[in-house]
C-alpha positions as CSV (number, residue, x, y, z in Angstrom):
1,X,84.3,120.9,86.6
2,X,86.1,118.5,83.8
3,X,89.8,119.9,85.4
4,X,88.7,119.3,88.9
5,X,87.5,115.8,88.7
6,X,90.8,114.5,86.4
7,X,92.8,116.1,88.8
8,X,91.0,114.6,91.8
9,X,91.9,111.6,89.3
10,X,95.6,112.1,89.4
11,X,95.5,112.2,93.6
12,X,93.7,108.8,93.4
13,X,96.5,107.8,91.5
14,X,99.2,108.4,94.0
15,X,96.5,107.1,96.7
16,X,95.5,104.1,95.6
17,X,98.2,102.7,92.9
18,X,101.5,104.2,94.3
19,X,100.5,103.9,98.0
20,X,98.1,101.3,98.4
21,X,99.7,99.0,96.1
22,X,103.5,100.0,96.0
23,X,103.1,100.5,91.7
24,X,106.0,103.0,91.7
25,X,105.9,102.8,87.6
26,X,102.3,104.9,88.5
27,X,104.1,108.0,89.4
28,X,104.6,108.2,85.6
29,X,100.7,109.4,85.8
30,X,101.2,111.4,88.6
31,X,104.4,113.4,87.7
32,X,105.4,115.9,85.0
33,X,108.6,114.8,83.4
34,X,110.6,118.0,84.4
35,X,108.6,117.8,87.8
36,X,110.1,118.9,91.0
37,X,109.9,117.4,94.3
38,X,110.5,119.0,97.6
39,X,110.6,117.5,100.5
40,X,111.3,117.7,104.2
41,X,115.4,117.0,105.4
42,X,116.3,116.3,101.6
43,X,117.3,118.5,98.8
44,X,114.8,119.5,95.8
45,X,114.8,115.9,93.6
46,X,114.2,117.1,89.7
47,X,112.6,114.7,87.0
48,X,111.0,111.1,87.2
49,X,113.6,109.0,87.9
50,X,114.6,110.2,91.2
51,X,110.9,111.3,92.3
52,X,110.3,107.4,91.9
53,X,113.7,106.5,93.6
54,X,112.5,108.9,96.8
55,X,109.3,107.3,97.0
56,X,110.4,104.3,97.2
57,X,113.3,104.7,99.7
58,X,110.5,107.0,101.6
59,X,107.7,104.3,101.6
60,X,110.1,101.9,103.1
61,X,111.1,103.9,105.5
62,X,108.3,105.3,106.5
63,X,106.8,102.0,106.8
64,X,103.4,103.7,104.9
65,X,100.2,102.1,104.8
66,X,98.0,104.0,103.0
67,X,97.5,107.8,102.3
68,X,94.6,109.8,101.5
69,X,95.1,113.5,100.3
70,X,91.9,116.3,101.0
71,X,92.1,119.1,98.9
72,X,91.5,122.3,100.7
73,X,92.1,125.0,97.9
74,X,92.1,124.3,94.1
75,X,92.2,127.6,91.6
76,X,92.8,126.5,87.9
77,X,93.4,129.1,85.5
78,X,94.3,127.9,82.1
79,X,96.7,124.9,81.4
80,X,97.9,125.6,85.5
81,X,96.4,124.7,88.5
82,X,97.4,125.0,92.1
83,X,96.5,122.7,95.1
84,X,96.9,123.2,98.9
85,X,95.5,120.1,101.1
86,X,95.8,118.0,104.3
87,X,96.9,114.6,104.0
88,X,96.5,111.7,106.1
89,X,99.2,109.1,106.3
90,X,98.4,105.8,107.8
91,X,102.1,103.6,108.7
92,X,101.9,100.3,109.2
93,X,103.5,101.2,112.7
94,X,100.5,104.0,113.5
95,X,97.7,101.3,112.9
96,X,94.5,103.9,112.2
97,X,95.9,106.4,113.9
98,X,97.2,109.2,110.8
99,X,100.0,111.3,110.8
100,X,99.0,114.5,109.7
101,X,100.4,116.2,106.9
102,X,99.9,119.1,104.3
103,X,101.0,120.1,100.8
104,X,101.2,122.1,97.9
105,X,100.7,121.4,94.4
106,X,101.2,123.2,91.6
107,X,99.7,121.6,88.2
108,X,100.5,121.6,85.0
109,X,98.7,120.2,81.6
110,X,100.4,118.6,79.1
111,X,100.0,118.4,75.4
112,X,97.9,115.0,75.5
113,X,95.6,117.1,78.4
114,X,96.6,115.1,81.5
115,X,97.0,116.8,84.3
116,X,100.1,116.3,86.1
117,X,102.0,117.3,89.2
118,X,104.8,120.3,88.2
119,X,105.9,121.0,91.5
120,X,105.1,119.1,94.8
121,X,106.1,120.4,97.9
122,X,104.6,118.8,101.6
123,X,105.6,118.2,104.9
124,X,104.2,116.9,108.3
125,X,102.1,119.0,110.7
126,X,103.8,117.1,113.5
């Protein structure tokens, strides 16, 4: 139960601090250092720095609001954990209607026992 809830801790992360407030510097929390990233129309992005550059080229872009990510399937087994969810994207264009999205995450541990995303791959349902 411990794993589940500092993971759901992680997602709040990315929710609240690097969408709802634009704190980019949060995705240190978020990400793995090695972590990949892939993304629709763009190649896979490896390691912090350019996760945080695509985020922040993608959140102007997009115009996004706010984000909220549901967790649909979580299995943890050891010092791994893998995630498949819906998200919601709210743009500042949409108003409260979401653009629908889903994901995968897979999870990794590190030493200091944070959980951290390894791998994060999503796309819209649109």
């Amino acid at each position: 139960m411990a794993d589940r809830e500092a993971l759901r801790g992680t997602n709040r992360i990315f929710e609240e601090e690097v969408v709802g407030k634009g704190d980019f510097a949060a995705l240190e929390r978020v990400y793995a250092a090695g972590a990949r990233l892939l993304s629709p129309g763009v190649p896979a992005i490896t390691g912090l720095t350019g996760i945080m550059d695509y985020w922040k080229g993608a959140a102007a872009a997009l115009g996004v609001a706010a984000l909220k990510l549901h967790t649909l399937e979580l299995s943890v087994t050891g010092d791994t954990a893998q995630e498949v969810g819906r998200a919601e994207i709210f743009t500042r264009s949409g108003g409260a209607v979401p653009v629908e999205g889903k994901y995968v995450v897979l999870w990794k541990r590190g030493a200091d026992g944070a959980w951290k995303w390894d791998v994060d791959c999503w796309n819209t349902s649109a």
